[in-house]
VORO-337065 format. One record per residue (C-alpha): x, y, z; residue number from 0. Coordinates in Angstrom, 1 decimal, m for minus. Example, Ala and Ser with C-alpha at 12.3 -4.5 7.8 and 13.67 -1.06 7.14 Angstrom:
<rs>
12.3/m4.5/7.8/0
13.7/m1.1/7.1/1
</rs>
This chain:
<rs>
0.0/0.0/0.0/0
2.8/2.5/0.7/1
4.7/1.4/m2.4/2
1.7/1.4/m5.3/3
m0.6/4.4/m5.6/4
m3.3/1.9/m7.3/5
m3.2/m0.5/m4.7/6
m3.4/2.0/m1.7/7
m6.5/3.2/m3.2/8
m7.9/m0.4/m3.8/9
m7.2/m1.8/m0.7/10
m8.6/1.5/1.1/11
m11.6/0.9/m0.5/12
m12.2/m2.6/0.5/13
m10.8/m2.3/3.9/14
m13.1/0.3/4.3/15
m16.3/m1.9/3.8/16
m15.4/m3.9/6.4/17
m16.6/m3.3/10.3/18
m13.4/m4.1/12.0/19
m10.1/m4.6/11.1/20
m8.0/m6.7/12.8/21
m4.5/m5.5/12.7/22
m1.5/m7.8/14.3/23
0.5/m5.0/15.5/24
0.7/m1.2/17.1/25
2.9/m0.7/14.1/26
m0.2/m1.9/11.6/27
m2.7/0.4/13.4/28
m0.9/3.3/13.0/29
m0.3/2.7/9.4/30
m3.9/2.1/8.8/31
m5.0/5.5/10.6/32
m2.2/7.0/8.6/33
m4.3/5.9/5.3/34
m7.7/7.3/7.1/35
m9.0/4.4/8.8/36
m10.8/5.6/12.1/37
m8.7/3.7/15.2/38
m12.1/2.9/16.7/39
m13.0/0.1/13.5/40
m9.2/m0.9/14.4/41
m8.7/m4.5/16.6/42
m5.2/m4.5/17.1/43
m4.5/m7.7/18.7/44
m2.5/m10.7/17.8/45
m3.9/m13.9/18.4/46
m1.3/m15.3/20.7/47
0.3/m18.4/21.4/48
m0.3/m21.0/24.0/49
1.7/m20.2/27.5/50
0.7/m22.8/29.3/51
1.8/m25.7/26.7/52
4.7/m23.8/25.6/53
6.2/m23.8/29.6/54
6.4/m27.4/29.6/55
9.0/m27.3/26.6/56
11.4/m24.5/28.9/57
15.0/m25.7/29.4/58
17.4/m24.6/31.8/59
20.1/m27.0/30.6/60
21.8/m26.5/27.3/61
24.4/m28.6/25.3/62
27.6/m28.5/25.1/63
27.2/m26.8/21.5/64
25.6/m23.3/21.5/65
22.5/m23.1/19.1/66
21.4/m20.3/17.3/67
17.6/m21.3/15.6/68
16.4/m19.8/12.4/69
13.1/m20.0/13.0/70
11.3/m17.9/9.6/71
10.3/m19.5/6.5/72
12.8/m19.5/3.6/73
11.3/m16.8/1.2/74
13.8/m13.7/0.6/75
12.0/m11.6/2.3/76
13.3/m13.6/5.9/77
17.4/m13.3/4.9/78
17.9/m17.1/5.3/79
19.9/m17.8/2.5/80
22.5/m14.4/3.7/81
22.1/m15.7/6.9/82
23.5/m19.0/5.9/83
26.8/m17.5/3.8/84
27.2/m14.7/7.0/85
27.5/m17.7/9.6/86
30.6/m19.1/7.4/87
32.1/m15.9/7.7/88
31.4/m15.9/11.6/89
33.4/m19.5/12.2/90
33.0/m19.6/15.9/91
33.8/m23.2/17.7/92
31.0/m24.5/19.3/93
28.4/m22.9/17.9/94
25.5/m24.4/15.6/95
23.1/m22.9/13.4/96
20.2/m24.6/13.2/97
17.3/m24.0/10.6/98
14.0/m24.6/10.8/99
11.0/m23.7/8.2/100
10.0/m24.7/4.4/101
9.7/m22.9/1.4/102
6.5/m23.5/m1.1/103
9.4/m22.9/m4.0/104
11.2/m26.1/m5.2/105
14.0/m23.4/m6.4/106
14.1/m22.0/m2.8/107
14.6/m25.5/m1.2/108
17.3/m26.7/m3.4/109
18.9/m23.7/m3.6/110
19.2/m23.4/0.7/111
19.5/m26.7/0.7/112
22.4/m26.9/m1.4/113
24.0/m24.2/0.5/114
24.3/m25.9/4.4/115
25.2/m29.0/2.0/116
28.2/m27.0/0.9/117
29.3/m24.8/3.1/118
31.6/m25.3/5.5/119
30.4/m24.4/8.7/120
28.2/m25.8/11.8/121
24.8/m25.8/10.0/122
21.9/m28.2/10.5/123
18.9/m28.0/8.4/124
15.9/m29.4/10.3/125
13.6/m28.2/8.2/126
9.8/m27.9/8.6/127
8.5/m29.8/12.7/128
5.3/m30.6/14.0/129
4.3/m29.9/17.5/130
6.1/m31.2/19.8/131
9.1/m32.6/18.3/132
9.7/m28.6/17.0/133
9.2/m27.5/20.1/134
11.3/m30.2/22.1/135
14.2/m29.3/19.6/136
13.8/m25.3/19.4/137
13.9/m24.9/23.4/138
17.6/m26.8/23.1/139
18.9/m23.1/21.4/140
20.8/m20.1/23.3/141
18.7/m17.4/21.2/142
16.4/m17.9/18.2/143
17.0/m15.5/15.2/144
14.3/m13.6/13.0/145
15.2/m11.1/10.3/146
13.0/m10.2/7.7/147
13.6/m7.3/6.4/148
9.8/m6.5/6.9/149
7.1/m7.8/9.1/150
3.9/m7.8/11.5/151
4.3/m9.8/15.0/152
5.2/m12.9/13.4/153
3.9/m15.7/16.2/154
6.9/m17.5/15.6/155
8.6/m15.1/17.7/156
5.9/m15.0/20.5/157
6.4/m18.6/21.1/158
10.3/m18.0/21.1/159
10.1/m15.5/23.9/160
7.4/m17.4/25.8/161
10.6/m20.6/25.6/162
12.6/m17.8/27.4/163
15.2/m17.9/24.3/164
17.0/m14.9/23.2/165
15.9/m12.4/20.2/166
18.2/m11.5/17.1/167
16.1/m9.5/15.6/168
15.8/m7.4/12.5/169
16.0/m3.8/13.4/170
11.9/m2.9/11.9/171
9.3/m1.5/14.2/172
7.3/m4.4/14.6/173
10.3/m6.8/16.3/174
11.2/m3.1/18.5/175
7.1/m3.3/19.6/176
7.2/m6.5/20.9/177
11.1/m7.4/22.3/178
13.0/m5.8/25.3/179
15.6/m3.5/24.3/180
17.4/m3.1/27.4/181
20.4/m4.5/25.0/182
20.8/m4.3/21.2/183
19.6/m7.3/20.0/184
18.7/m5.7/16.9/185
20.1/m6.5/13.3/186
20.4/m3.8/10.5/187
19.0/m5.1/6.8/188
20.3/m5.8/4.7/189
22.2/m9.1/7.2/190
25.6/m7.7/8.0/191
28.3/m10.2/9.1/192
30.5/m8.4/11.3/193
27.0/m6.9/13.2/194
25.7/m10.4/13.5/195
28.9/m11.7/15.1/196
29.1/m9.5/17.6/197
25.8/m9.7/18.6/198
26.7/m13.5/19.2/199
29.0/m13.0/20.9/200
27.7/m10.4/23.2/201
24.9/m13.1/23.9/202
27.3/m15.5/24.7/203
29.7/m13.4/27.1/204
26.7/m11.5/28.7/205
25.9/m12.3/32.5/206
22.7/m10.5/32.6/207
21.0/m11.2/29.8/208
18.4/m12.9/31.9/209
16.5/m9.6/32.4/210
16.1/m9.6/28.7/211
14.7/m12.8/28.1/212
12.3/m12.7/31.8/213
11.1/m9.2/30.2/214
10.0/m10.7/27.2/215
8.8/m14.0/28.5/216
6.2/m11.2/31.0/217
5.6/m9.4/27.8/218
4.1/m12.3/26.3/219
2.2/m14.3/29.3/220
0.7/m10.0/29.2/221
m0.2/m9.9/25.4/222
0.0/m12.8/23.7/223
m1.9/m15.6/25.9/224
m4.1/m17.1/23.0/225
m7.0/m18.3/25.9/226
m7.4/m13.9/26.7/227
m7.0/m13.4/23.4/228
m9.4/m15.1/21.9/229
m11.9/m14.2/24.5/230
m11.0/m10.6/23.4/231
m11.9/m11.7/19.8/232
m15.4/m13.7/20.4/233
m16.2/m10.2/22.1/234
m15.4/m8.4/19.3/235
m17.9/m11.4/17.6/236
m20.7/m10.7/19.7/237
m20.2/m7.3/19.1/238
m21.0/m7.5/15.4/239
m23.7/m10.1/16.0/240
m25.4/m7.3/17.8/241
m25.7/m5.5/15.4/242
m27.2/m7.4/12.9/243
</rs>
């Protein structure tokens, strides 16, 4: 919409049709208000994760090899294919890269698969998980990394902060809405090497870095409990029903 004079005025004109709007983010709302949309015909609310299943999957003890997760999906727009040649630059003993998600794009698959096949460096390609086997694997990682170079509140991350990992984030407003910025754990776009490796190992060498990750595990048992949230939504339900 900010890109393509057309669209803006297409989608403004659906949007506006509608009685409520659900927007993801803080960020989203404000955009949408920018464009004319009253705030009041505005839900902003994300639907959450599941706390209470999530906690069951929290792990204190971590192995001998420090994990790094890639957690987004392998379209460009997530930097998983730079993040992949920047962690051969980065070369660190000890420490894995592990990379979960899928790609709808034969291309994409063989061409990041092909990649961790040849390079060099501590990668492991998981791939897409299920449940609990995702979840049992994901909570073995130091910090969990998400960089798209644009984005809402991606519940990907929720459920990362809820398993009391650390954020590498890309530096957008979203990620800065959501994530405790007590330190910088926030990546410029395009992925820069040198950036990134510090960041690791600042996360690595910190001794406080449990404030950050208690802040945003409260942030999310807050915001993001799916059980209030969708209460909040069947609400907002009943609400149109009424008015029927």
């Amino acid at each position: 919409m900010s890109k393509n004079r057309f669209l803006n005025r297409l989608y403004c004109f659906v949007l506006k049709r509608y009685d409520i709007i659900n927007a993801p983010s803080t960020f989203i709302t404000d955009k949408l208000v920018s464009y004319g949309f009253e705030s009041k015909s505005i839900l902003t609310l994300q639907y959450g994760v599941d706390i209470d299943f999530l906690s069951s999957f929290i792990s204190e003890i971590k192995h001998d090899e420090i994990i790094f997760s890639s957690i987004r999906n392998w379209d460009s727009l997530y930097q998983i294919e730079e993040l992949i040649k920047v962690w051969e630059d980065i070369a660190l003993p000890n420490y894995k890269l592990r990379i979960f998600g899928k790609s709808n794009n034969p291309k994409i698959i063989k061409k990041i698969s092909q990649l961790v096949e040849n390079s060099s460096a501590n990668i492991e390609l998981v791939g897409f998980l299920k449940g609990s086997q995702f979840y049992k694997l994901l909570s073995e990682s130091r910090a969990f990394i998400s960089i798209p170079i644009m984005d809402g509140i991606p519940l990907s991350v929720l459920e990362c902060m809820a398993l009391k990992l650390v954020p590498i984030l890309s530096d957008i407003p979203a990620n800065h809405e959501i994530a405790c910025t007590l330190h910088n754990v926030f990546l410029d776009t395009p992925l820069n090497a040198q950036q990134l490796k510090d960041l690791i190992l600042k996360i690595v060498l910190e001794s406080d870095l449990d404030n950050v990750i208690n802040v945003n595990h409260d942030y999310v048992c807050k915001n993001a409990d799916i059980r209030v949230n969708r209460r909040k939504m069947f609400q907002c339900y009943n609400d149109l029903i009424k008015k029927v």
